[in-house]
VOPAGU-2260 file (C-alpha; in pm, 1 decimal, decimal comma):
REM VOPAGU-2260
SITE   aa  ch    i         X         Y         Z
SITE  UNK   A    0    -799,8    1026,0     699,1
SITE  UNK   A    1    -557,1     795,6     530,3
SITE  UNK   A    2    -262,8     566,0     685,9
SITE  UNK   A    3      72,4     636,5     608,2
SITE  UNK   A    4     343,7     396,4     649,2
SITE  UNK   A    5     721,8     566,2     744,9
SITE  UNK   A    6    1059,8     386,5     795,0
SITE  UNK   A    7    1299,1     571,6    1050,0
SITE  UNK   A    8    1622,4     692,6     963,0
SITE  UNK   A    9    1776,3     652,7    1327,6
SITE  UNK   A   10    1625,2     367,2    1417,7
SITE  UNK   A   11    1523,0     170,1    1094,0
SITE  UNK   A   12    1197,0     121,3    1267,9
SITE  UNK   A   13     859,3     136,1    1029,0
SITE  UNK   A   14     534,7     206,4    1141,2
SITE  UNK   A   15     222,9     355,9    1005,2
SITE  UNK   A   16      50,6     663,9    1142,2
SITE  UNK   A   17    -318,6     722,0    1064,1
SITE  UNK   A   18    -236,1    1168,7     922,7
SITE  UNK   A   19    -387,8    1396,2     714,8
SITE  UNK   A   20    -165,4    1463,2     447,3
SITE  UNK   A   21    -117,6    1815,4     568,5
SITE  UNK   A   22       2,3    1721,6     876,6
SITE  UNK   A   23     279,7    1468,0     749,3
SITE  UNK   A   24     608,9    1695,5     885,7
SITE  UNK   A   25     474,0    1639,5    1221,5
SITE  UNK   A   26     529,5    1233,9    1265,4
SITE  UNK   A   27     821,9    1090,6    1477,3
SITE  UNK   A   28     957,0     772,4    1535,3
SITE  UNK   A   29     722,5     608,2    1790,0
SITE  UNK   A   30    1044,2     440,2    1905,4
SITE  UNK   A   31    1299,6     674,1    1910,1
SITE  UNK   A   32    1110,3    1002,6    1926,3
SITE  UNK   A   33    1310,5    1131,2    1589,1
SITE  UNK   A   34    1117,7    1339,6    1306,0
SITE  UNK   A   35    1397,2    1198,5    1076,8
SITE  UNK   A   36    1134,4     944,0     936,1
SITE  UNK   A   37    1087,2     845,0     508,2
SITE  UNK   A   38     743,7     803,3     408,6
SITE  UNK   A   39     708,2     486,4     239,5
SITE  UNK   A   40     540,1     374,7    -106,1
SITE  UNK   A   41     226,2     186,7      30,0
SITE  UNK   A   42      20,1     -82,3    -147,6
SITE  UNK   A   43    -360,0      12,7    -226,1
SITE  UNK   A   44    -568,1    -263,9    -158,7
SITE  UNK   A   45    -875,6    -330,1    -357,7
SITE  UNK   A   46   -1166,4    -619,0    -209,4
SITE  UNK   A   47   -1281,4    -839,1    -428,6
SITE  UNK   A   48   -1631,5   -1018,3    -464,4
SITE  UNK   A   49   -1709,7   -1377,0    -604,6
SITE  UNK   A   50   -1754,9   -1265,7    -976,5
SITE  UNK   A   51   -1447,5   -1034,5    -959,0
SITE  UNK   A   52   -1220,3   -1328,9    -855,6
SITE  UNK   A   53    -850,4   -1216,7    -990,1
SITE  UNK   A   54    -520,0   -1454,1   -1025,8
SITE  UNK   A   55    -220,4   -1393,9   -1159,4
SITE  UNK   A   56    -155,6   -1369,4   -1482,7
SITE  UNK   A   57     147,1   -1533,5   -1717,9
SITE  UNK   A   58     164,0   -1228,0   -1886,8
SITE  UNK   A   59     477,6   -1029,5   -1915,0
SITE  UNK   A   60     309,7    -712,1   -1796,0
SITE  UNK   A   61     241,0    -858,7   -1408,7
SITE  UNK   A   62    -123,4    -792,3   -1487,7
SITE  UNK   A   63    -410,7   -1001,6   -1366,2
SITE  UNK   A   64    -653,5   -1206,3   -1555,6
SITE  UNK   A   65    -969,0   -1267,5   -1453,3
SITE  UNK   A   66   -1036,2   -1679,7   -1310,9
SITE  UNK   A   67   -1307,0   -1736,3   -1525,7
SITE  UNK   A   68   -1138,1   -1686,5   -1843,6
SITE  UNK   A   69   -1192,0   -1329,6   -1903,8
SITE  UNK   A   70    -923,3   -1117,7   -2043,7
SITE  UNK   A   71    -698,1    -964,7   -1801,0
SITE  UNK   A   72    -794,8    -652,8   -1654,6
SITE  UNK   A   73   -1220,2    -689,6   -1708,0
SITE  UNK   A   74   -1467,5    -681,3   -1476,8
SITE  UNK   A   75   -1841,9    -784,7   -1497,7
């Protein structure tokens, strides 16, 4: 089941709620008790091992290269 992260409307509270996506018209505030809640954009996270090291890149695009020298975007 995924985590969602909300802001409230009434109370400008944000939290994240652990939902099946189904089920999303059913969160409140935990705070205030209000359904009047935004879902938020989240941020996927991806791990990385040793030989996947990433760092940011000077590239115009945001993109990352890899710290050994490979071109941005490869993997092993």
């Amino acid at each position: 089941m995924p985590i969602f992260e909300f802001h409230c409307k009434s109370c400008r509270t944000e939290f994240k709620t652990l939902r099946s996506a189904d089920r999303l018209a059913e969160v409140k505030c935990p705070d205030c008790g209000t359904d009047r809640v935004a879902r938020l954009l989240s941020v996927t996270a991806r791990s990385s091992s040793a030989t996947e090291e990433m760092a940011p890149c000077s590239m115009p695009s945001g993109m990352c290269c890899r710290v050994d020298g490979g071109p941005c975007g490869s993997r092993n």
